[in-house]
C-alpha positions as CSV (number, residue, x, y, z in Angstrom):
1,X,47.6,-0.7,-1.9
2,X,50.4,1.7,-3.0
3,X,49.9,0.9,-6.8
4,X,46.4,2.0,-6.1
5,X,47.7,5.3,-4.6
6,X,49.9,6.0,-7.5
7,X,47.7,5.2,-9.9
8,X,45.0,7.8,-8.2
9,X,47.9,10.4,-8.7
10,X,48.9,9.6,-12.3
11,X,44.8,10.1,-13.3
12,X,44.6,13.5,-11.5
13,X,44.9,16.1,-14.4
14,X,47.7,19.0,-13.8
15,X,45.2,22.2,-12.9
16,X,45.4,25.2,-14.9
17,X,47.2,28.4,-13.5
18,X,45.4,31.8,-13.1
19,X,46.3,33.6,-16.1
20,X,43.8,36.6,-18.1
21,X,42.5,33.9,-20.3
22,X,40.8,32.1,-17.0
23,X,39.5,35.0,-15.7
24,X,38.1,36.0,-18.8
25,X,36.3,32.9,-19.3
26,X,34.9,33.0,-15.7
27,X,33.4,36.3,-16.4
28,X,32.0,35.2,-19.4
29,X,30.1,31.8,-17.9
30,X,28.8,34.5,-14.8
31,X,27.5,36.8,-17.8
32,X,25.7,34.2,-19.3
33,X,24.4,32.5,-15.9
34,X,23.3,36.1,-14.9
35,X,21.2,36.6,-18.0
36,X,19.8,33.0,-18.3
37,X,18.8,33.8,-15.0
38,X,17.2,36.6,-15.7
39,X,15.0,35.4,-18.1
40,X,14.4,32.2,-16.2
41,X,14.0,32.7,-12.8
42,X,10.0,33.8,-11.6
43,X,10.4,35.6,-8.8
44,X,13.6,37.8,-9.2
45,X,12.8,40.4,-6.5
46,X,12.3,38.3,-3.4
47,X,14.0,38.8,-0.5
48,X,16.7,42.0,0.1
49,X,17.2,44.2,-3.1
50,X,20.3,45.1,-3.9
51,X,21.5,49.1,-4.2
52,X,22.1,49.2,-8.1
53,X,19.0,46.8,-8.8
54,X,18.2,48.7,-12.3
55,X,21.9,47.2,-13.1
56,X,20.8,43.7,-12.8
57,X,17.2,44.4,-14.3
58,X,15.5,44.1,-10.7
59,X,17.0,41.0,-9.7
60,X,17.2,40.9,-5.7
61,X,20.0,39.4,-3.9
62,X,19.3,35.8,-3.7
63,X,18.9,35.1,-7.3
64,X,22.1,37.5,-7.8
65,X,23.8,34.8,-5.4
66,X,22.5,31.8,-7.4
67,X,23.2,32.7,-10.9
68,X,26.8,33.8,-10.1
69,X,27.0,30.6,-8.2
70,X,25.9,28.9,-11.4
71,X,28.1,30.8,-13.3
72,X,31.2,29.6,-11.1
73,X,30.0,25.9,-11.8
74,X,30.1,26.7,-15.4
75,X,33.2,28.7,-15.6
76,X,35.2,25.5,-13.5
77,X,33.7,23.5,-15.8
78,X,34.5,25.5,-18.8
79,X,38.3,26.4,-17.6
80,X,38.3,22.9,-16.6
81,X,37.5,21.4,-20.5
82,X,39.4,24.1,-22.3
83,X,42.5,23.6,-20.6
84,X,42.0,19.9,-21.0
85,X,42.1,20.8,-25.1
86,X,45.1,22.8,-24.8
87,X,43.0,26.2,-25.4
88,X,44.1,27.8,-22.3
């Protein structure tokens, strides 16, 4: 049971540490989820606006919420493979 343990830990990949190349990335994926969304989603105004809504091309709160969440999934992801390749 304990060589099953340690071998668990040994897989685990060392996480990368914040740095201005992660956060750069991050921002990049959220970019790119927020205008795939925009072009994607159907109804972009339901439910509460937000105040700068001309910012975000009329895109009301809960299809902000999902595209940056998408955009987090992407930018873990991302961070994730480019530090895996030694980019970051």
């Amino acid at each position: 049971m304990t060589h099953l343990t340690l071998l668990a830990a040994a897989s685990i990949p060392a996480t990368v540490e914040w740095s201005p190349k992660v956060a750069i990335v991050m921002i990049i994926c959220n970019v790119l989820a927020i205008a795939f969304g925009k072009y994607t989603i159907k109804n972009q105004n339901a439910g509460p606006g937000l105040p700068s809504s001309e910012f975000f091309g009329g895109m009301g709160l809960p299809a902000l919420l999902g595209t940056t969440s998408f955009g987090h999934l992407l930018g873990a992801g991302a961070i994730l493979g480019l530090a895996s390749i030694g980019a970051l």
